[in-house]
RODO-295655 format. One line per field, with one value per residue (C-alpha): residue number from 0; x, y, z. Coordinates in steps of 0.2 Angstrom, whole numbers, plus 5000, padded with zeros to 4 digits. Example, Ala and Ser with C-alpha at 12.3 -4.5 7.8 and 13.67 -1.06 7.14 Angstrom:
% residues 2
n 0/1
c1 5062/5068
c2 4978/4995
c3 5039/5036
//
This chain:
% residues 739
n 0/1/2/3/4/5/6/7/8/9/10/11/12/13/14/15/16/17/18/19/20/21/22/23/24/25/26/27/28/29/30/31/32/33/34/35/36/37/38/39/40/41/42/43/44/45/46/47/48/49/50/51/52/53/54/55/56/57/58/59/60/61/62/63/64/65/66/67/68/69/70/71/72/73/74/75/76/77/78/79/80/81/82/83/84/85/86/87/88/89/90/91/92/93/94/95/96/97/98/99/100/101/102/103/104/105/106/107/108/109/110/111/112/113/114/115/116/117/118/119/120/121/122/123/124/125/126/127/128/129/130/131/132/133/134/135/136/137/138/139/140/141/142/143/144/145/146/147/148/149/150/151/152/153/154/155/156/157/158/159/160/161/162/163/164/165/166/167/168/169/170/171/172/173/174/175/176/177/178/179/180/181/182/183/184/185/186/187/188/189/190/191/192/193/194/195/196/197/198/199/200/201/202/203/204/205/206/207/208/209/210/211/212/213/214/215/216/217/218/219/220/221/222/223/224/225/226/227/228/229/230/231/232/233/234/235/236/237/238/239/240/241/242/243/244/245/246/247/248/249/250/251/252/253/254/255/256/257/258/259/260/261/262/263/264/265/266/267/268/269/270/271/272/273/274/275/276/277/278/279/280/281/282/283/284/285/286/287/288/289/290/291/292/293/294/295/296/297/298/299/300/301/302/303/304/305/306/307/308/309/310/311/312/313/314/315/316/317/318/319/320/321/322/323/324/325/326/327/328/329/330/331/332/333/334/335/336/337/338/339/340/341/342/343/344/345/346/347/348/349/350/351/352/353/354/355/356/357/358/359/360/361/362/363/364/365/366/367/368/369/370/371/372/373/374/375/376/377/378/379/380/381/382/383/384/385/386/387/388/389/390/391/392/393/394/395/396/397/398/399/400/401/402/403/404/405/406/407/408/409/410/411/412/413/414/415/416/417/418/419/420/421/422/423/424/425/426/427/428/429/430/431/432/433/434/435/436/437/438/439/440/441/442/443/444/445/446/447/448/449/450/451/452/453/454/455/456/457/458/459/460/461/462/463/464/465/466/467/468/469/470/471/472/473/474/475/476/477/478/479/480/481/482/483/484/485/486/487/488/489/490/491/492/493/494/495/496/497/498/499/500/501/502/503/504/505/506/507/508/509/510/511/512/513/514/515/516/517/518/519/520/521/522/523/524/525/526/527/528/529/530/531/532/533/534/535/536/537/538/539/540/541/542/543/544/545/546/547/548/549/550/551/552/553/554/555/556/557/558/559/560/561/562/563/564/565/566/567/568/569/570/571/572/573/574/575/576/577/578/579/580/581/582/583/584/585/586/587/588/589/590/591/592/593/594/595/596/597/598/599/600/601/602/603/604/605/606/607/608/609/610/611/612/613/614/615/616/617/618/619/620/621/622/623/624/625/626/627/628/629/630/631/632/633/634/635/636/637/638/639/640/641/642/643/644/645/646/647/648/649/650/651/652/653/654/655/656/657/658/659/660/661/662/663/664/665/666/667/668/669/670/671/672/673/674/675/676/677/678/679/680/681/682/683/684/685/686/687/688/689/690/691/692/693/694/695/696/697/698/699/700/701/702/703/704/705/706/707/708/709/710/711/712/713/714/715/716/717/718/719/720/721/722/723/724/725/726/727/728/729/730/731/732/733/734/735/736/737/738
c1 4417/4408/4415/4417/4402/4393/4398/4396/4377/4373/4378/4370/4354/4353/4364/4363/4376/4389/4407/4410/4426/4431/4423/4432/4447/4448/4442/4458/4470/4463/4463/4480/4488/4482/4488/4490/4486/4475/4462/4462/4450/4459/4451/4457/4461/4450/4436/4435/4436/4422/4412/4415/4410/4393/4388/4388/4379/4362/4365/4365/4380/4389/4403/4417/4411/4412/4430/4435/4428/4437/4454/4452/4466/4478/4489/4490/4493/4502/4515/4503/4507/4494/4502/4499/4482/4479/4486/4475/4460/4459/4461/4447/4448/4466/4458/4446/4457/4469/4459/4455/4472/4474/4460/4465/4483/4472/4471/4456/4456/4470/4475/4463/4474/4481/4462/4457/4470/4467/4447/4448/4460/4446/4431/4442/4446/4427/4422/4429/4420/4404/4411/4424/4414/4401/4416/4422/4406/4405/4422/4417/4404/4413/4427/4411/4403/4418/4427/4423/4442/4451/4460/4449/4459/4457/4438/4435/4445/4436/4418/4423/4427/4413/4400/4408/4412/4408/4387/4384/4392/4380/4364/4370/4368/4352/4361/4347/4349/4369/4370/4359/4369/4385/4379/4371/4390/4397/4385/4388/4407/4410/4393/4392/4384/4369/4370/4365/4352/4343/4342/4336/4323/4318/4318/4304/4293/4295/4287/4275/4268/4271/4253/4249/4263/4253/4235/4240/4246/4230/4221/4229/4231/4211/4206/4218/4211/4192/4196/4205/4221/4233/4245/4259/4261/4275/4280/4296/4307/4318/4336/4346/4356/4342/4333/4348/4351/4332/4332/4350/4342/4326/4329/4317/4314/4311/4295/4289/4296/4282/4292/4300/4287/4283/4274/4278/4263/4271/4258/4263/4259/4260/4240/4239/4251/4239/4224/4231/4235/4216/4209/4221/4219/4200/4199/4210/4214/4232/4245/4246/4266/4267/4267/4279/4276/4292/4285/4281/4294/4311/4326/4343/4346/4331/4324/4302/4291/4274/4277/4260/4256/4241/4232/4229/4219/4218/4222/4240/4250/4256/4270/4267/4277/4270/4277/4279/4291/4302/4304/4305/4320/4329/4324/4334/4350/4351/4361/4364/4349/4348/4357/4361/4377/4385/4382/4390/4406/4403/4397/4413/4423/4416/4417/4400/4401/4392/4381/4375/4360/4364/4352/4357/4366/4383/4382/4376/4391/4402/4396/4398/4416/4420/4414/4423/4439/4441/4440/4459/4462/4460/4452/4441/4437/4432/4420/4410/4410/4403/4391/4383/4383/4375/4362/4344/4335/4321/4313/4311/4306/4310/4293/4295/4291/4312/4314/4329/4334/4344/4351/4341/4344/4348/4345/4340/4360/4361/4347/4354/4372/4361/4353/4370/4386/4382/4366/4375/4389/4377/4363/4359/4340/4326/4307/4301/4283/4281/4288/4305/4314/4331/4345/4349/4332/4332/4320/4304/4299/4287/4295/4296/4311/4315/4333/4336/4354/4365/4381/4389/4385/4403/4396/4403/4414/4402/4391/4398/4391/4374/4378/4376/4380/4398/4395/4389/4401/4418/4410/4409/4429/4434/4426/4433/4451/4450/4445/4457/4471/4463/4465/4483/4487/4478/4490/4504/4503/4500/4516/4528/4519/4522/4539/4545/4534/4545/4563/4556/4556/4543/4537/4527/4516/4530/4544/4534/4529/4546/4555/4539/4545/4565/4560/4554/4536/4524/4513/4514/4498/4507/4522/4509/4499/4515/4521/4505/4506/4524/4532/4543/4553/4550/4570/4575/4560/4567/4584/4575/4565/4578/4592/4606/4602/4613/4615/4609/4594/4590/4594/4577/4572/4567/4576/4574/4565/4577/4567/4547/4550/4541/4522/4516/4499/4490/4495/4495/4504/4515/4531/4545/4559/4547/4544/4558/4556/4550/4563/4554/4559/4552/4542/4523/4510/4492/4494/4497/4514/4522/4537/4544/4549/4564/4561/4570/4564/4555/4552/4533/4522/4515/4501/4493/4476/4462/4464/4484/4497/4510/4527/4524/4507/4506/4504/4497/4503/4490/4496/4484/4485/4493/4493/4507/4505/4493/4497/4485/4484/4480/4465/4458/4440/4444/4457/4440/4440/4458/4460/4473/4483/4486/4493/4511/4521/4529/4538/4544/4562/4563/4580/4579/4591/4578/4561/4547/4526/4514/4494/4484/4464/4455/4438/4434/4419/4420/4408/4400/4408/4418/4437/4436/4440/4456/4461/4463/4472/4483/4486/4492/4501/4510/4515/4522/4507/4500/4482/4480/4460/4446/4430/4412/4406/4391/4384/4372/4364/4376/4393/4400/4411/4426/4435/4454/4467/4486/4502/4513/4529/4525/4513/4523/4518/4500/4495/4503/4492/4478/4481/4483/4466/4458/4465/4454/4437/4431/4433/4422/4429/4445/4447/4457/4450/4452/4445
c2 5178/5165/5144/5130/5120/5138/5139/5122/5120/5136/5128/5110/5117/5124/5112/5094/5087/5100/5093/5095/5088/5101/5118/5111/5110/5127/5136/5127/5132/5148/5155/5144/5157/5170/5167/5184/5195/5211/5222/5241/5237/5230/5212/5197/5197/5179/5188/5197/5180/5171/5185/5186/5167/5169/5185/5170/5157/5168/5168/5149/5147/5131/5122/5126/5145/5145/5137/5149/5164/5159/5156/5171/5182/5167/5168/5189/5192/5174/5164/5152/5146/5142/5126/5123/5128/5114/5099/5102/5108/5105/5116/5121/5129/5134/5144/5154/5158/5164/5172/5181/5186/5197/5204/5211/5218/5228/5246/5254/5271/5276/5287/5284/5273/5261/5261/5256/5244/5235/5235/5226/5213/5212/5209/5196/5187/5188/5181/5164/5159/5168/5162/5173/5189/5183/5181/5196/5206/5197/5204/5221/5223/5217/5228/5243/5239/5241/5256/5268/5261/5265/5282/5294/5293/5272/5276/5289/5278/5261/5272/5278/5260/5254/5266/5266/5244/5234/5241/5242/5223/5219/5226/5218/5202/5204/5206/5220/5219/5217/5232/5245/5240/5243/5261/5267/5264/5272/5286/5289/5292/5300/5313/5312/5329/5324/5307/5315/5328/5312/5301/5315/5317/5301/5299/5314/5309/5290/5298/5307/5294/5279/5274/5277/5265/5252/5257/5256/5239/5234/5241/5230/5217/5215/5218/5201/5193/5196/5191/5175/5178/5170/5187/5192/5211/5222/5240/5246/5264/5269/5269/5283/5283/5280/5294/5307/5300/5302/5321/5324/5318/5327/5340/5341/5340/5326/5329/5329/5310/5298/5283/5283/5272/5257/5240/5222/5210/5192/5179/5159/5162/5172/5171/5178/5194/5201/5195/5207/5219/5221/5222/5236/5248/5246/5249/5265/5276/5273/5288/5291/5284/5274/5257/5245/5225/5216/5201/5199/5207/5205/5217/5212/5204/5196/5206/5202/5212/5222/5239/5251/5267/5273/5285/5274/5278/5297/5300/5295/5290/5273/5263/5246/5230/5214/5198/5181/5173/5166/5182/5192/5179/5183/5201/5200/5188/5191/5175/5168/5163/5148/5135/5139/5151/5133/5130/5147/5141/5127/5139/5149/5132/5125/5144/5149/5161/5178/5178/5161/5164/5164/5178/5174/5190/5181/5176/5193/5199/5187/5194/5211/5208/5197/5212/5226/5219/5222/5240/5249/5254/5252/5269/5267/5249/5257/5269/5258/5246/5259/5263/5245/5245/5262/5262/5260/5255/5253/5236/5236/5220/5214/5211/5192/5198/5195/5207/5217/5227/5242/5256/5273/5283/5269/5272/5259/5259/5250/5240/5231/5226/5222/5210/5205/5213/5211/5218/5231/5233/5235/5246/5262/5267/5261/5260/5261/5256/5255/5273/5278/5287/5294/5281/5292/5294/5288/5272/5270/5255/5246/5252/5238/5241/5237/5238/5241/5235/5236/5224/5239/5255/5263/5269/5288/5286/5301/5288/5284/5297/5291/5272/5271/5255/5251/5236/5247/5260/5247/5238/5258/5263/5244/5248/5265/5260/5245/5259/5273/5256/5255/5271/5272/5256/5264/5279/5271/5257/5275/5283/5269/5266/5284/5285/5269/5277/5290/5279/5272/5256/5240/5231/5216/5211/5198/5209/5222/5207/5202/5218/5219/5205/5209/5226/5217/5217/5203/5209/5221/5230/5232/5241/5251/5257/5260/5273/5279/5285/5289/5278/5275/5284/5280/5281/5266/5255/5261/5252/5237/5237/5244/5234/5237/5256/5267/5275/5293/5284/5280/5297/5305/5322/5332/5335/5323/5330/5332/5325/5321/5313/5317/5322/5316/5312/5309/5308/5327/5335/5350/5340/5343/5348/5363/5369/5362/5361/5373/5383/5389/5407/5416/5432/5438/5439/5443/5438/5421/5414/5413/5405/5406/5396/5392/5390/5392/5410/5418/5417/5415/5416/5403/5404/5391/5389/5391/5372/5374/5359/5355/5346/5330/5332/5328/5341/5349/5365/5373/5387/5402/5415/5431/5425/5412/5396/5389/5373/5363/5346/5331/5330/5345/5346/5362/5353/5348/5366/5366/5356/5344/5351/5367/5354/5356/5342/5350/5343/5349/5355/5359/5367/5359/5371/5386/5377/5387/5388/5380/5385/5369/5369/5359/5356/5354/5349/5353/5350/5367/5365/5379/5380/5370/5382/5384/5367/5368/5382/5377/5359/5369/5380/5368/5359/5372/5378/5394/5397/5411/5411/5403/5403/5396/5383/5378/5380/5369/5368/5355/5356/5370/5365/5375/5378/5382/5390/5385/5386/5369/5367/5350/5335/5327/5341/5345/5324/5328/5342/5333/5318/5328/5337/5321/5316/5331/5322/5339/5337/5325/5325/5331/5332/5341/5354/5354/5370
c3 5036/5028/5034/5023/5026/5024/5006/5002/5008/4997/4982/4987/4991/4972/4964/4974/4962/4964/4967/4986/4986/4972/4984/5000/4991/4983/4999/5007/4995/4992/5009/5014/4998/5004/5021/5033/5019/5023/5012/5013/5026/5040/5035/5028/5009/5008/5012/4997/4984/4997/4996/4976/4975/4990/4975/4960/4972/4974/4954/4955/4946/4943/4956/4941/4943/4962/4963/4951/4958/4976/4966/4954/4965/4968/4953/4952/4971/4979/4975/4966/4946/4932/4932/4950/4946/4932/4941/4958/4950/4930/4915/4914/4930/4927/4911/4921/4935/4922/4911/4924/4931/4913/4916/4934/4925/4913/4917/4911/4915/4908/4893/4879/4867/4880/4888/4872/4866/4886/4883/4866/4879/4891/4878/4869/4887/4893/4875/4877/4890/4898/4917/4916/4915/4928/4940/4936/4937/4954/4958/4954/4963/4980/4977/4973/4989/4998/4991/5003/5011/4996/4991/4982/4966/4969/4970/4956/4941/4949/4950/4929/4925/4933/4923/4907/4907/4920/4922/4904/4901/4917/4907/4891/4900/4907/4924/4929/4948/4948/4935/4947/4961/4951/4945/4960/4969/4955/4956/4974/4973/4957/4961/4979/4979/4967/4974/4993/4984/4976/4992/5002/4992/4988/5008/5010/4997/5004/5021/5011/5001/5013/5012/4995/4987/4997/4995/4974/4975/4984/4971/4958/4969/4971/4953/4948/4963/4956/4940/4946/4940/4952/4955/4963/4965/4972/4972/4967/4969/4956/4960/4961/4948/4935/4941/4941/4921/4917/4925/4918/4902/4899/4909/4921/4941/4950/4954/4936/4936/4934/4937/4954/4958/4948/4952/4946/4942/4941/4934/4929/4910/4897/4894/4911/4908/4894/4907/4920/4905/4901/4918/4920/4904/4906/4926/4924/4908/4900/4896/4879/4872/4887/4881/4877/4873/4877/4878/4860/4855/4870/4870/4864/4882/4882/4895/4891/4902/4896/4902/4903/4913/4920/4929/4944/4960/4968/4949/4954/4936/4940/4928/4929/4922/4918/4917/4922/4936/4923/4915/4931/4935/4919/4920/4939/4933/4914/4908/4924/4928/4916/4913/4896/4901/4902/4885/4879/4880/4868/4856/4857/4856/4841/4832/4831/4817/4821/4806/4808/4822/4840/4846/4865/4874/4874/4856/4852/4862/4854/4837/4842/4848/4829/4821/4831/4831/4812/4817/4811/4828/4846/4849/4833/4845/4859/4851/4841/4859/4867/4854/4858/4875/4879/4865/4870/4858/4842/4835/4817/4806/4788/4776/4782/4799/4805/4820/4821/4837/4835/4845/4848/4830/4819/4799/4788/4783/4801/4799/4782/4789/4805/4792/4783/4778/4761/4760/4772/4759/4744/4749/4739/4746/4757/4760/4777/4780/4759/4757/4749/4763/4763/4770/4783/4793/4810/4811/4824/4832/4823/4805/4791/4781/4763/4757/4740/4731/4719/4716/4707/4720/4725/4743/4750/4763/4771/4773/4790/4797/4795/4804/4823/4827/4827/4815/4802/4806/4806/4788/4780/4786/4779/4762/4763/4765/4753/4738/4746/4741/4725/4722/4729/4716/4700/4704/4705/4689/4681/4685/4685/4667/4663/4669/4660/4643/4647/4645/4632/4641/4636/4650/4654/4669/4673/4674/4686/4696/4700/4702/4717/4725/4720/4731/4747/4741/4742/4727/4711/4718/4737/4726/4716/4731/4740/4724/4725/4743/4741/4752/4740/4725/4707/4704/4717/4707/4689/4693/4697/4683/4672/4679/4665/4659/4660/4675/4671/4666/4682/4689/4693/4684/4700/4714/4728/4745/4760/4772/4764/4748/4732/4729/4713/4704/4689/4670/4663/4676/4668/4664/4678/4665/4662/4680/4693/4712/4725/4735/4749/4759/4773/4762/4764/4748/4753/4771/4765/4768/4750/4742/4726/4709/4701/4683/4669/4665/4681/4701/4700/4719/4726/4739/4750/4745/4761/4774/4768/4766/4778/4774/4774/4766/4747/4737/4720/4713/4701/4689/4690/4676/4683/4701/4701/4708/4718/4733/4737/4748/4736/4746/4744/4735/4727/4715/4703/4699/4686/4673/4676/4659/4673/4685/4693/4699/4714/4728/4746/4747/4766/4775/4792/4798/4796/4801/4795/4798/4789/4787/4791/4797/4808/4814/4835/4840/4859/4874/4881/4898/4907/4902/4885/4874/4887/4888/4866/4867/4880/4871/4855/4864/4872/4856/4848/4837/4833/4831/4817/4821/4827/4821/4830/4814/4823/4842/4850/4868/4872/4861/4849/4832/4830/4815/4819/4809/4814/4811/4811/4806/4797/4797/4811/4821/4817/4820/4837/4841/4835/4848/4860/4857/4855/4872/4880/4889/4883/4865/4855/4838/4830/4811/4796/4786/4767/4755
//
């Protein structure tokens, strides 16, 4: 275990004005509260927050980071306080240390809502100030390197967390070295299998090519050398984890790999790097596709580096990576490794607004963050997070020459909110490289896109489907629920008009104002979107409004719902005097489940119309000459086909004493892994649903879409099913079906 003067000289020797006083006393109190405590391993718990803080000194971090890091466990594991904390060693420390302790409470793996909802409370911990995430990056990676001491459960949700969080945060701060090490852990416990069958053969082909990695970088070496460039060349093997994702990727062998060697030239300047760039691609011949010029044009990270590949000595293909020492020091410790993390949380203290230009990693992870957390959920959160972080990625530029990076398969739609939400939120074509294009075609690097606007284009929601990037994605669902609520408030000034028309009532825009407020709502547009959506009835608002009718005026026409309430829509619905409520009972028409009319002259049929309606659903009732009536959802597309004059206003009249099923469709887009279909079945069954039938939509190499036909007993019931589908790691996407 490392001593005290240890620590302390480690920091001095990069940092001669570090605060000693400040690292001698946290090492005191830190290991004094931790006291006789143990690890899994048998050794004592400070050894864990020294080695936490020796990982952030060969990133050069600052004495406030390294105090941090050996206090980060003192709060959640001793009997220390955060006020303790502040008085010995400052607020700003106390901040860290607790930031970090809500951290270390958060379980990530865990089911996906709560893993959600507990992501979002790391990202908005980790964003106030950039120490806390280099600490806890440090954290995980000791806890990684040790895990072989934990249970296998303990090991298989830290190795998940590890992949899915903590590497992909690593990479998104330039934090190249720290992020292999993190995965290749990871990789060995969650795929210990693969992970042996990768080593072993890296070992053989290690033996069998021990000479040749060296005669190569000879090669190189020399050429520089002759052309006096000062140089700096080293070989490289891939690590194992990137190899197995490149051969699970492209599906080929390891063999057919023509990275697992690669070799770094490191030059003082960027002059020198397209020097060395030259003598290269006119000693041996390039493969085609295989260049990439970071330098000119850096990663979202800042990562800079020239990457070429050629067909080097013995015709051997060769990848090489040029760069100078400063980049290569980025390139190894991402953020860390200047001094500018310091200045990060400034930034985020003063409210450095996402639009406004910071292009480091941490403001681009602040912006990412701002922009995500408008999302309408915590799983809708997560998603679009993960989006970010796993994307490799494109480089387009505005005609001003602007470069805007973008995840693999972005459109122009993500290239316009990339520019600003406005231009996102009023986009209606591009041209890519001077040629009109379709807004969904997946940019190339090197493309110049033009977005076209328009201050009056009402966008599809189904645009969503072409956004990748989860700003893009969260801006399209925001718009989409804003004109779903406009929507909900046209429908419902129209009925509360129609019904006070219909009493013969005159109204103003000051009396519906205050009967909203008099009935609890803050505006007239919450009560008329709240009507539309029937959350509540237009008899409670009519005695509000109508205060001193009499009081069969206010009694409503139709016969209230038992337990759902009443579906209404538009104007030019069938009056209800004509057709009354719907009496539903157990009978079979056409191998539809049917239910019959109560009017005032015949019992007329009623079918569900293909995708079905579920109590709870609102509902439509279309009258179809010589076939009775038809029900559909109040979603469903197919309502464009009737004139509204053929419109019933029909309502649910449930007896919850003799439950009944309902027909309702969904779509399943399910992985192509053994037992999937299994697991849906079995979460439906175990709900209570039926399935009716099943039909194979669409199959792919690597997923198959499913459209299901069920049996619910109401809406209740079929969102319950579909959580518990969603929850499947097998299953991709879960939604309704409407025909």
């Amino acid at each position: 275990m490392m001593r005290q003067y240890e620590l302390v000289e480690r920091v001095l020797k990069y940092d001669p004005k570090a605060d000693e006083a400040l690292l001698n006393r946290a090492y005191v109190y830190a290991m004094k509260a931790h006291g006789n405590q143990r690890r899994a391993s048998g050794a004592p718990y400070f050894s864990h927050p020294l080695e936490v803080a020796a990982i952030l000194t060969d990133l050069k971090l600052d004495d406030a980071t390294i105090a941090t890091a050996l206090l980060h466990d003192v709060i959640e594991d001793t009997d220390a306080t955060r006020t303790e904390i502040d008085q010995m060693f400052g607020p700003e420390i106390g901040s860290l240390v607790d930031g970090l302790t809500k951290i270390k409470r958060l379980d990530l793996v865990s089911k996906k809502a709560e893993q959600a909802e507990n992501f979002r409370k790391l990202l908005i911990a980790i964003s106030t100030d950039i120490r806390v995430l280099l600490v806890k990056l440090a954290d995980r990676l000791h806890n990684m390197r040790t895990l072989e001491h934990m249970k296998p459960e303990s090991r298989r949700r830290n190795s998940e967390e590890t992949l899915d969080i903590y590497a992909p945060l690593a990479g998104m701060m330039g934090m190249q070295a720290l992020r292999e090490e993190l995965e290749d852990h990871a990789f060995r416990w969650l795929h210990p299998d693969a992970y042996q069958a990768v080593t072993e053969r890296l070992s053989d082909m290690r033996n069998r090519n021990r000479g040749l990695v060296e005669e190569i970088r000879q090669a190189i070496a020399r050429k520089c050398a002759d052309a006096g460039i000062k140089a700096d060349t080293m070989g490289r093997e891939k690590k194992p984890y990137a190899i197995w994702s490149k051969m699970e990727h492209k599906q080929i062998s390891l063999e057919q790999l023509s990275d697992i060697y690669g070799f770094r030239v490191l030059v003082d300047s960027i002059e020198d790097c397209y020097r060395v760039l030259g003598i290269v691609h006119t000693t041996w011949s390039t493969v085609p596709g295989r260049f990439k010029d970071y330098v000119s044009a850096p990663k979202r990270n800042n990562y800079q580096s020239i990457h070429t590949t050629v067909y080097g000595p013995r015709h051997q293909r060769v990848e090489l990576q040029i760069r100078t020492h400063e980049m290569h020091h980025t390139a190894e410790y991402g953020i860390a490794a200047h001094a500018i993390y310091k200045n990060e949380q400034a930034h985020a203290r003063n409210g450095h607004d996402a639009e406004s230009g910071d292009d480091s990693p941490y403001g681009r992870l602040r912006a990412m963050i701002s922009t995500l957390l408008e999302a309408a959920n915590p799983e809708e959160f997560l998603e679009h997070t993960k989006l970010e972080l796993f994307h490799d990625q494109v480089f387009c530029f505005t005609p001003k020459g602007r470069l805007i990076a973008l995840p693999r398969g972005a459109t122009p739609l993500d290239f316009a909110y990339a520019v600003h939400t406005d231009i996102g939120n009023e986009a209606i074509a591009a041209y890519i490289n001077g040629r009109h294009m379709p807004i969904d075609t997946h940019l190339r690097n090197g493309d110049e896109v033009v977005i076209e606007t328009s201050k009056n284009h009402v966008r599809p929601a189904a645009w969503e489907a072409f956004a990748v990037t989860g700003r893009a994605r969260a801006a399209i669902r925001r718009a989409a629920r804003e004109a779903e609520r406009r929507r909900f408030i046209a429908l419902g000034r129209q009925l509360l008009g129609s019904s006070l028309a219909g009493a013969e009532v005159d109204y103003s825009e000051e009396k519906i104002k205050a009967a909203a407020l008099k009935s609890g709502f803050k505006s007239a547009d919450e009560m008329f979107a709240a009507i539309g959506r029937d959350e509540i009835a237009l008899s409670d608002l009519l005695g509000v409004v109508i205060p001193n009718a009499p009081a069969e005026q206010n009694e409503p026409s139709y016969k209230p719902a038992r337990k759902f309430g009443r579906a209404q829509a538009q104007d030019g619905w069938v009056n209800i005097d004509k057709v009354t409520s719907l009496k539903f009972r157990s009978s079979e028409i056409d191998g539809a489940t049917a239910v019959s009319i109560s009017g005032p002259s015949q019992d007329l049929p009623i079918r569900f119309e293909p995708g079905g309606a579920v109590p709870g659903d609102r509902i439509v009732g279309v009258m179809a000459m010589g076939e009775g009536i038809r029900v559909f959802q109040i979603h469903s597309p197919r309502l464009k086909e009737y004139e509204q004059e053929h419109w019933i206003d029909v309502t649910w009249d449930i007896d919850p004493e003799h439950p009944q099923r309902f027909p309702a469709r969904i779509s399943v887009t399910a992985l192509n892994a053994p037992g999937s279909l299994a697991d849906i079945a079995r979460v439906i069954g175990e709900t209570g649903g039926n399935i009716d039938n099943i039909k194979m939509a669409k199959r792919a190499a690597d997923f198959t879409v499913m459209h299901i036909d069920l049996e619910v007993f109401d809406l209740v019931h079929l969102n319950h099913i579909v959580a518990g589908l969603r929850a499947k790691p097998a299953v991709a996407k879960v939604e309704r079906l409407f025909e």
